[in-house]
C-alpha positions, -999 to 999 in steps of 0.1 A, spaced: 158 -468 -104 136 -438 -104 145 -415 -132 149 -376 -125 122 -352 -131 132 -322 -154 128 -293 -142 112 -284 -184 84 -311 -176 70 -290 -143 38 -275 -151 25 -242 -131 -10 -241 -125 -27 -218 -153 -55 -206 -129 -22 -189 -105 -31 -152 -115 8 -149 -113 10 -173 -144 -18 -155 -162 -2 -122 -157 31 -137 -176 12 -160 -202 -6 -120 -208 24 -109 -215 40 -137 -232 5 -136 -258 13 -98 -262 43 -97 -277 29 -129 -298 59 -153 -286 84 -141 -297 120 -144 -282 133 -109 -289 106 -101 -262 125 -121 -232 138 -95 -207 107 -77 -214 89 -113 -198 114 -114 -175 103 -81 -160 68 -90 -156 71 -124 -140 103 -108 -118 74 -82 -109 48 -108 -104 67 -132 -84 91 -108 -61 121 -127 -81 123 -158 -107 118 -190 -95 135 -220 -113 99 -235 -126 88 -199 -136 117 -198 -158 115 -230 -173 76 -224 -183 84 -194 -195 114 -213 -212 89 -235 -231 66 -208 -241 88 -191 -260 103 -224 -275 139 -206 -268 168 -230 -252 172 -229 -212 206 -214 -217 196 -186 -229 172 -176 -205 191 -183 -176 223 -166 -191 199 -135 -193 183 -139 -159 219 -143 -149 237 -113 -167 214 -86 -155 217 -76 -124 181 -66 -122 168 -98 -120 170 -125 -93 171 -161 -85 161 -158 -49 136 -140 -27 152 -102 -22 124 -102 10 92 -87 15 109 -51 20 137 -46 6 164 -22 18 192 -7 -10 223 6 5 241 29 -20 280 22 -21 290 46 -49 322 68 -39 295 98 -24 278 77 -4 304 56 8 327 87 17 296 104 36 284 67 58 273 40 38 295 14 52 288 28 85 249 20 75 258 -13 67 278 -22 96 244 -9 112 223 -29 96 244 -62 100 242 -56 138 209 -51 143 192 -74 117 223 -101 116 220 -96 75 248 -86 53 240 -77 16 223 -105 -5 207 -120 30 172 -124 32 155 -126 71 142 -161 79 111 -150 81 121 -133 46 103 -102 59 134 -84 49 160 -85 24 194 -60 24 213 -50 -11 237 -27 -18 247 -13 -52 269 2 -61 254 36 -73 222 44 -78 225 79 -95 216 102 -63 247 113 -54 236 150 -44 214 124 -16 245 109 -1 244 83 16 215 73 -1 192 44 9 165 29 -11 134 9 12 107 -5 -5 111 19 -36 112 46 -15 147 67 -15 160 78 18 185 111 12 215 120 40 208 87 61 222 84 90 231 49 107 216 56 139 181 62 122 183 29 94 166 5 125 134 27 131 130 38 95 132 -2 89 109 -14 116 84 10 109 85 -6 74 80 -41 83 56 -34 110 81 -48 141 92 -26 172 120 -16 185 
């Protein structure tokens, strides 16, 4: 009987200029744990989100236990497990966006990308979130693509704003 691999004992390549970015960063703030989330960030940035054998390396570089990485990785909203896409699209849901259309922009975006928040296309050329505020509530309804904030959107226009994004046509 074969015995299971741990997911601790996969090695990531050290020429991936993804791993050299974090081990950079790791060597910076000279291994120490306190210095996690601040890790976190540039391998989150690196990667697009945190893969399972990014975490574990990063797990065994800093000599702290699994648990408490993941329980970070897992308590902050910020970071992710899975692909979020290659453009993301960030529907605000606070109470001033929602009152002026945001569900309305939602329900949009579900009928004409089949995604709800927390999908990811197939082709994971694009991911939808929502939150639920992002602090621009003079903007309502607020939509965040590719880092880029969207003020006043309107349903109607969410599909060409998005396709001219990703590079698709209507």
């Amino acid at each position: 009987m074969k015995a299971k691999k741990n997911i601790l004992d996969v090695e990531l390549p050290k020429t991936d200029p993804r791993v050299k970015l974090i081990l950079a960063k790791i060597k910076k703030e000279s291994y120490k744990p306190d210095a996690l989330i601040e890790i976190l960030h540039t391998a989150q940035n690196t990667y697009g989100y945190l893969p399972m054998n990014v975490l574990a390396f990063i797990t065994r570089e800093l000599k702290v236990p699994p648990a408490r990485v993941f329980s970070t990785v897992t308590f902050y909203h910020f970071f992710s497990l899975k692909s979020k896409g290659e453009h993301t699209c960030l529907v605000c849901t606070g109470t001033a966006c929602y009152v002026k259309g945001a569900q309305a922009i939602l329900d949009e975006l579900e009928e004409q990308f089949s995604l709800k928040p927390g999908q990811v296309t197939a082709d994971n050329k694009l991911g939808i979130q929502s939150a639920r505020c992002i602090g621009a509530c003079g903007l309502a309804p607020a939509v965040v693509i590719d880092e880029e904030v969207h003020a006043k959107m309107k349903a109607e226009d969410i599909k060409n704003i998005i396709l001219s994004k990703i590079g698709a046509k209507a």
